[in-house]
C-alpha positions as CSV (number, residue, x, y, z in Angstrom):
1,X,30.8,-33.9,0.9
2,X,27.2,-35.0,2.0
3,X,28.3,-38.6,0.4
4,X,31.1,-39.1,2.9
5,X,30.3,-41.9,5.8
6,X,32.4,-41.5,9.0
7,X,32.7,-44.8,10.8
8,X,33.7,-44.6,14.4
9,X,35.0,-47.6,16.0
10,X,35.4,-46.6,20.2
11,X,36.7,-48.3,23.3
12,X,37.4,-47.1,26.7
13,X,40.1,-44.4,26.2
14,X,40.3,-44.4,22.6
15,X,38.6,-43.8,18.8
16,X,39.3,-45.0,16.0
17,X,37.7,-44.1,13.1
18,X,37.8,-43.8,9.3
19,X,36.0,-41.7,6.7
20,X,34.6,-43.6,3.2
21,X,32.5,-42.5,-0.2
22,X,29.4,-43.9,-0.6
23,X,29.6,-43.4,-3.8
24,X,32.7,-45.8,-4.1
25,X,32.0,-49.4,-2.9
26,X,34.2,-52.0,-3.5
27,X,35.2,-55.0,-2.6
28,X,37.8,-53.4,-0.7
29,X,36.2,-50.3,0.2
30,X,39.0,-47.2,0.4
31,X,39.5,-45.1,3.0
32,X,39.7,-41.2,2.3
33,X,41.0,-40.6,5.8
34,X,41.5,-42.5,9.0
35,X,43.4,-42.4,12.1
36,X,42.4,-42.9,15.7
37,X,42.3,-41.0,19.2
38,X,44.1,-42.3,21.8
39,X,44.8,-41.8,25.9
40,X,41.4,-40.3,26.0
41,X,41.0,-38.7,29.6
42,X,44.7,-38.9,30.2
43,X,47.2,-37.4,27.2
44,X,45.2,-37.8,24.5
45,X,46.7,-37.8,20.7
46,X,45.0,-37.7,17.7
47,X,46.3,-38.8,14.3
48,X,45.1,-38.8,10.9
49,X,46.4,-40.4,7.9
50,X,45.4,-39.8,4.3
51,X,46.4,-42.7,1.2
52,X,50.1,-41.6,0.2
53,X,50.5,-39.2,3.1
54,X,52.3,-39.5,6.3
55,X,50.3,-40.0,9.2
56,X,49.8,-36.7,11.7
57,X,50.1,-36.6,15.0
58,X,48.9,-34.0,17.4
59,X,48.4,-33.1,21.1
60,X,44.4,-32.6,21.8
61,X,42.3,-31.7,24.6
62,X,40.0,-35.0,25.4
63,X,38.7,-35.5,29.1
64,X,36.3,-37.6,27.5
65,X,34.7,-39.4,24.7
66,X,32.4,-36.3,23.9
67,X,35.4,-33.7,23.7
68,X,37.1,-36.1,21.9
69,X,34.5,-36.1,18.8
70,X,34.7,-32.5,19.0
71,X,38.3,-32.2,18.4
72,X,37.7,-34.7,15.7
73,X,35.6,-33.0,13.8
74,X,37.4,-29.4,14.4
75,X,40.6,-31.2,12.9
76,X,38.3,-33.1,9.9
77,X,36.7,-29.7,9.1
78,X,39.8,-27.5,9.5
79,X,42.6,-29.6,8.0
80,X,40.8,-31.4,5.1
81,X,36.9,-29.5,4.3
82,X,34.6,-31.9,5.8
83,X,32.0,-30.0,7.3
84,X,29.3,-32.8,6.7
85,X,28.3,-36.7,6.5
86,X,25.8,-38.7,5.1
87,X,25.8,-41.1,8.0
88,X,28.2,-42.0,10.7
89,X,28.4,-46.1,11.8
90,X,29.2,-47.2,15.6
91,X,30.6,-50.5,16.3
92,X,28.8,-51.0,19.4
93,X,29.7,-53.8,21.7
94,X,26.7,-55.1,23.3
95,X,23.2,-54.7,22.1
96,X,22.0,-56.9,25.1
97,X,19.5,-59.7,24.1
98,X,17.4,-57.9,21.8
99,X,20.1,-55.7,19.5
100,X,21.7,-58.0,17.4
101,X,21.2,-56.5,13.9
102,X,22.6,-53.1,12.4
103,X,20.1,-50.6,13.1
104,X,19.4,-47.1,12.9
105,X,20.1,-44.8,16.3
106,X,16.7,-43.7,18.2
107,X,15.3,-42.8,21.1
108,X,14.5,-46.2,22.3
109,X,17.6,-47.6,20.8
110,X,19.2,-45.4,23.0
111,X,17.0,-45.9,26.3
112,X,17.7,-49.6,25.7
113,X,21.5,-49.1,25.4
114,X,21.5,-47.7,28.7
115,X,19.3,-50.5,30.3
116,X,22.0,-52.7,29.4
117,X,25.2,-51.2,30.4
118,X,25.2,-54.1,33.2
119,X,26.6,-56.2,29.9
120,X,29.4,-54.0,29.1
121,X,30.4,-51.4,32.0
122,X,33.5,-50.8,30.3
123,X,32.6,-50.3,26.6
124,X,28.6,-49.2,26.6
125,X,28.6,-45.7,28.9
126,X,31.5,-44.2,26.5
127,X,29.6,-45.2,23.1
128,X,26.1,-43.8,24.1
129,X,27.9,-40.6,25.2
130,X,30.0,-40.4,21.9
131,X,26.6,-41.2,20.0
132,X,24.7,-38.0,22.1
133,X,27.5,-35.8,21.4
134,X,27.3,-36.4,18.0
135,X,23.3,-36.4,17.6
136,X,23.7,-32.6,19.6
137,X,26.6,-31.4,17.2
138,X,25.0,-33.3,13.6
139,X,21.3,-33.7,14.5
140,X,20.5,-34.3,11.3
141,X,22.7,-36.8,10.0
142,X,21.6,-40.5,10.8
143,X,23.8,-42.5,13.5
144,X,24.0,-46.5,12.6
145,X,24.4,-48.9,15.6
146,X,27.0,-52.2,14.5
147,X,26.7,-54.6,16.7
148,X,29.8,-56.6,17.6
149,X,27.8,-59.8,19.1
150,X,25.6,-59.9,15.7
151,X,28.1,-62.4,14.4
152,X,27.4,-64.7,17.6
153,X,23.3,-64.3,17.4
154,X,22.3,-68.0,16.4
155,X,25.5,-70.1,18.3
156,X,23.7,-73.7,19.5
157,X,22.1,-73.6,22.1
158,X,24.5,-75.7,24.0
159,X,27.1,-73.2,23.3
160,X,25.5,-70.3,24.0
161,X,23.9,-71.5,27.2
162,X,25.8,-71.1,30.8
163,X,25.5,-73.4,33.4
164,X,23.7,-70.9,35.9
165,X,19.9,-71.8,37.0
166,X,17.2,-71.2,34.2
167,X,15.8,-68.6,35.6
168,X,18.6,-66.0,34.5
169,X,18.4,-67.0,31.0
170,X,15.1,-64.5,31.4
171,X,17.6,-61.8,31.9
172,X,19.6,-62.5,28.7
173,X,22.5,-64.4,30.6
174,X,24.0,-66.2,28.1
175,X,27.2,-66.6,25.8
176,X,27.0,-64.0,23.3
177,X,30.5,-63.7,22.2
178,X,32.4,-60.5,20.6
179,X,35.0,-59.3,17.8
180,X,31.7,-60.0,15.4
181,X,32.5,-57.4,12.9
182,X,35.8,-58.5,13.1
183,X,35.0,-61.8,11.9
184,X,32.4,-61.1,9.3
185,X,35.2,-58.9,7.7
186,X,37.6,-62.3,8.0
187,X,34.6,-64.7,7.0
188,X,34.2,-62.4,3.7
189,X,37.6,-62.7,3.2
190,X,38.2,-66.2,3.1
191,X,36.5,-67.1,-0.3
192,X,38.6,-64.4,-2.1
193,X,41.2,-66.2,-0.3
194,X,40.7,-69.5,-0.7
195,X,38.0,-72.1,0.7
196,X,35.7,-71.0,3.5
197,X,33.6,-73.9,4.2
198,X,34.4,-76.7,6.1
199,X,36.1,-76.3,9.8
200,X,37.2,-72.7,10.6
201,X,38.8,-71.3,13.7
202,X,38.8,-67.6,13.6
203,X,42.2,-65.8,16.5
204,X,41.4,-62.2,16.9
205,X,44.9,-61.6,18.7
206,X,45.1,-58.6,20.2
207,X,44.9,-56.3,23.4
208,X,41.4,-57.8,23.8
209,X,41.7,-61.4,22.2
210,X,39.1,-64.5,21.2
211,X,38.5,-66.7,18.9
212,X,35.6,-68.1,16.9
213,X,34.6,-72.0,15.7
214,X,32.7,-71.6,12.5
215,X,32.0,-74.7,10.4
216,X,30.6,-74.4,6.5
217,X,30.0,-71.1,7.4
218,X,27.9,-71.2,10.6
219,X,29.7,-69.7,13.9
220,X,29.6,-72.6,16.6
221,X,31.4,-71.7,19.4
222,X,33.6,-68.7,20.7
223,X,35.6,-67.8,23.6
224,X,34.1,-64.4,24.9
225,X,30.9,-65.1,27.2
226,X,28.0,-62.7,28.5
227,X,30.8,-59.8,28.3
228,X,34.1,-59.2,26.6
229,X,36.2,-60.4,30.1
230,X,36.0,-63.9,29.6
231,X,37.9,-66.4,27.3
232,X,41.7,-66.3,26.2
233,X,43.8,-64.3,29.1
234,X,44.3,-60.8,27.1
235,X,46.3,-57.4,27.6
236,X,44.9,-56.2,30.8
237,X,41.9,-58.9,31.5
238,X,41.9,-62.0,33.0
239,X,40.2,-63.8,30.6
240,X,38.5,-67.1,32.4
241,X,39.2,-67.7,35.6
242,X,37.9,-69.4,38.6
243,X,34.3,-67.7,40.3
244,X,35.4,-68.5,43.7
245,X,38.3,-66.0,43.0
246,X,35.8,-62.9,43.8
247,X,34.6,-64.6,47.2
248,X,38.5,-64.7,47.7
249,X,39.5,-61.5,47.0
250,X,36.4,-59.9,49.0
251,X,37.7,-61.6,52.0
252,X,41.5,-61.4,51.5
253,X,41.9,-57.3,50.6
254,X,37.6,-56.4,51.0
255,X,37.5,-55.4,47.6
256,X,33.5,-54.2,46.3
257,X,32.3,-55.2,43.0
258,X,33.4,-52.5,41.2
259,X,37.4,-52.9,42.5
260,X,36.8,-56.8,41.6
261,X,35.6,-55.6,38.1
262,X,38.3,-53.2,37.4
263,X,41.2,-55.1,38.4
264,X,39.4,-58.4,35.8
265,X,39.2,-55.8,32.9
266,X,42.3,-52.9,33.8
267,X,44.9,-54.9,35.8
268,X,45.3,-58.6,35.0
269,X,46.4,-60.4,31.7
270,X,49.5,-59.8,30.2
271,X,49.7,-56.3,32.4
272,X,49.2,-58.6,35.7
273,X,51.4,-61.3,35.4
274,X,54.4,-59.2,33.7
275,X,53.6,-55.9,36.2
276,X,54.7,-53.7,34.0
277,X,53.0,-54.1,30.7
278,X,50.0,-55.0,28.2
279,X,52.2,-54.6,25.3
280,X,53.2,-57.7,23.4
281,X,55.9,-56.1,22.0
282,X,57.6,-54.5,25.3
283,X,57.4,-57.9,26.8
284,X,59.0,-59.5,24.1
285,X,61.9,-57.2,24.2
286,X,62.0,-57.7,27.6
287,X,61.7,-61.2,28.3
288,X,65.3,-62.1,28.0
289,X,66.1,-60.6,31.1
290,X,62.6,-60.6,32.9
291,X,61.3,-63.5,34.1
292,X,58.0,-61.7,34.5
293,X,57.6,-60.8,30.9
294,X,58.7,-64.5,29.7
295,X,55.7,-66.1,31.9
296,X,53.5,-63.8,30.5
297,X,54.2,-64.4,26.9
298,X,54.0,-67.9,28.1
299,X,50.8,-67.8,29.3
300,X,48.9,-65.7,26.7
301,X,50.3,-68.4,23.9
302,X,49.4,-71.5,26.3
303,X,46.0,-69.9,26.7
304,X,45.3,-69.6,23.1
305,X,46.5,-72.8,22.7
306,X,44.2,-74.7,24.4
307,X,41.4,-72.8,23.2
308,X,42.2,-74.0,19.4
309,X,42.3,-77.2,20.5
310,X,38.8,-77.0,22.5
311,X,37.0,-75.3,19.7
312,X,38.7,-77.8,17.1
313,X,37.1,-80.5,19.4
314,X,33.4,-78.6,19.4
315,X,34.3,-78.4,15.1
316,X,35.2,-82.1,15.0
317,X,38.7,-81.2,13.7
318,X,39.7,-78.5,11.7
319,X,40.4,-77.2,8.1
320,X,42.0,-73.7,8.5
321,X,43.2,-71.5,11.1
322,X,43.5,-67.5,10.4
323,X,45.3,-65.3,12.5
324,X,44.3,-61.5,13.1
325,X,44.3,-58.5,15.2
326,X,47.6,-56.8,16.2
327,X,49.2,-59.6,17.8
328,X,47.8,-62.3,15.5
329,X,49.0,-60.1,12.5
330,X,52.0,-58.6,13.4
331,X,53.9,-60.9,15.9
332,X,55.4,-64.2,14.2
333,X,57.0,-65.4,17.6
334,X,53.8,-65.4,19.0
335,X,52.2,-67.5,16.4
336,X,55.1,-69.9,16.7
337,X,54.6,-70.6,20.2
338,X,51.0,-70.9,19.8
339,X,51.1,-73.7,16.7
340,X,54.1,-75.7,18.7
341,X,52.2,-78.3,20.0
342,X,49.3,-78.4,17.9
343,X,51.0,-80.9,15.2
344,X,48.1,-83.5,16.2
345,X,45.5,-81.3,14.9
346,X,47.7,-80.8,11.4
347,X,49.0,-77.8,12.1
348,X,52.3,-77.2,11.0
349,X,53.9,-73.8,10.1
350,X,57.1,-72.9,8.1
351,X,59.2,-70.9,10.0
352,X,60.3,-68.7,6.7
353,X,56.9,-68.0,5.5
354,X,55.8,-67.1,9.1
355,X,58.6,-64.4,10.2
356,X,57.8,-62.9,7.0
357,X,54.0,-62.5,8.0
358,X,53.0,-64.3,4.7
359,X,49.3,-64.6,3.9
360,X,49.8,-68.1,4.1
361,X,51.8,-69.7,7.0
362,X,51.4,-73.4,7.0
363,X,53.8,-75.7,5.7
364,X,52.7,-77.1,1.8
365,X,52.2,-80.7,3.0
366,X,50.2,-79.5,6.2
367,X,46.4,-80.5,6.3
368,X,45.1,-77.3,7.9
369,X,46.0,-74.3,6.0
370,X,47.0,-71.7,8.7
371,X,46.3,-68.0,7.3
372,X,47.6,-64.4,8.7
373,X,44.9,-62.1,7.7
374,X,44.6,-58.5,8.5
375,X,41.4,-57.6,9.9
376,X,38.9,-54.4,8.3
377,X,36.0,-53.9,11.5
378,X,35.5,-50.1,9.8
379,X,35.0,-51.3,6.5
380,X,32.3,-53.6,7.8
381,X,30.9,-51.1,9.9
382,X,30.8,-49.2,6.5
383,X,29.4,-51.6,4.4
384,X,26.2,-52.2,6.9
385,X,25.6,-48.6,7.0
386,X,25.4,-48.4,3.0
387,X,23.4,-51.5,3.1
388,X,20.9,-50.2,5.7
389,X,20.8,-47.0,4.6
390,X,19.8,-48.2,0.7
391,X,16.6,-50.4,2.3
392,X,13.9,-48.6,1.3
393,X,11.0,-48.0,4.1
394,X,8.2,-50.8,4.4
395,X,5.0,-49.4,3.0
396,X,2.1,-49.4,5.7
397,X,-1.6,-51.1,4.5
């Protein structure tokens, strides 16, 4: 049992997670077990699916992140024997400007986590809690921190650089861009795929959404900024919008920081415009009849839109365009609307290939090859644990 790695992949309400061997790496590593809790804090569920197995699906007592993790591993001990792990791997969202690489979970790792919650309010207070809880329950088993900006590190400087006074760049103000684990999993892809060099755009589609420029290889540009709010308009946050807004709002309805914050990150996007709903799918039923829903379909897919055709600008043109994340994977109407339009840049998709979510959606004689490939962030958190953990310790002199 002692070879089994758990990887745990959290947001704000919700886990995901998925247990792998050690012992058995692959290409495409396998998962022994996986599933997720969700509606952490509200009417949390928790399901777990084993290869060949249907999925189960149970009601579970979560107020938080740390009761969560214990129900977790009550269920993983109970139901299938695993009373112990070799490691367990965090995707972490923000390491701040110093955290960039995987590394193993300390003290000061930890101190310096919660010295820059300021960068991620929504995502960092519900990792280091999960991370405590664990370390309290498994104190001997070693904790990996995965850094979701990693992938970002070393943009230009013109693209990592915001047009605030100098003096902030001191306090780590900068783009840093997010979904990194998400596309080192699609960058590692691409070769088995096909070609990976040349001009790459990168559409993590999905309740949270961006989008990378890599060329040969090299990330360039991305749509995310200092936190995970900015960029394409998403589920529930806005995405880019205008500064003055905040000034606005403070003066219109005298709403603090922290109501400006939650309605950016909780209330606007897709949930905003529609009122009703975050959910691509529930719009797109709806949208016939709702007016609301259509204009906020319209919107995500105008947004993402012109975000391909500002990072193919930053790429000098582009090569291939790969679709991922739930919406990005899963919703061919979505995709459609998004590529109408973008016939200048050579994109051109056949309508067959894309409603049957084919690996490859782009029309034959199309110059960019437009891709739908599903994205693996566990196995990468995976495959950084086993690779950190194998490093053997620098000898002192």
């Amino acid at each position: 049992m002692a070879s089994k790695i758990l990887v745990l992949n959290s947001g704000s309400s919700s886990i995901k997670f998925a247990v792998f061997d050690s012992a058995l790496q692959s290409e495409q590593p396998e998962r022994s077990l996986s599933g997720s809790l969700s509606g952490i804090g509200t009417n949390a569920e928790l399901t777990i699916a084993a290869p060949g197995v249907a999925p189960s699906v149970t009601r579970v007592d979560a107020a938080d992140h740390p009761s969560a993790i214990a129900q977790l591993f009550d269920a993983l001990q109970s139901r299938h024997g695993l009373q112990q792990f070799s490691a367990v791997g965090h995707r972490i969202v923000h390491g701040g400007p110093d955290h960039f690489a995987p590394q193993r979970v300390d003290a000061q790792l930890l101190k310096d986590l919660h010295d820059v919650i300021p960068f991620a309010p929504e995502h960092l207070p519900q990792a280091i809690a999960l991370i405590e809880a664990i370390a309290a329950q498994l104190p001997t088993v070693p904790q990996i921190a995965c850094f979701d900006t990693a992938f970002h590190q070393n943009l230009p400087t013109v693209a990592r650089t915001l047009p605030l006074p100098r003096r902030y760049q001191a306090l780590g103000v900068r783009r840093y861009g997010f979904h990194g684990l998400s596309y080192e999993y699609l960058m590692r892809q691409l070769p088995q795929l096909g070609r990976a060099d040349g001009r790459v755009i990168l559409a993590h589609l999905g309740n949270g959404a961006s989008m990378a420029a890599v060329r040969d290889g090299k990330p360039m540009d991305t749509t995310m900024g200092l936190t995970p709010a900015g960029g394409l308009v998403m589920g529930s946050r806005t995405g880019d919008i205008d500064p003055g807004i905040a000034r606005f709002l403070e003066r219109h309805d005298q709403l603090t920081p922290e109501q400006f914050d939650h309605l950016v990150n909780h209330e606007s996007g897709l949930r905003g415009v529609s009122d009703t709903t975050s959910d691509m799918r529930q719009l797109a039923a709806a949208q016939a009849t709702d007016s609301r829903a259509a204009e906020a379909i319209e919107l995500f897919c105008y947004s993402a839109r012109k975000w391909i055709g500002a990072l193919s600008a930053a790429l000098g043109g582009l090569d291939t365009l790969v679709f991922s994340g739930g919406i990005g994977e899963h919703s061919a109407e979505t995709r459609s609307r998004i590529c109408d339009g973008l016939q200048f840049l050579g994109i051109q998709i056949s309508p067959s290939l894309n409603s049957q979510n084919a690996a490859i959606i782009s029309r034959a004689d199309a110059s960019v090859v437009v891709r739908v490939t599903p994205t693996d962030e566990e196995s990468t958190i995976f495959r950084a644990v086993v690779s950190l953990l194998s490093k053997k310790p620098e000898l002192s002199t």
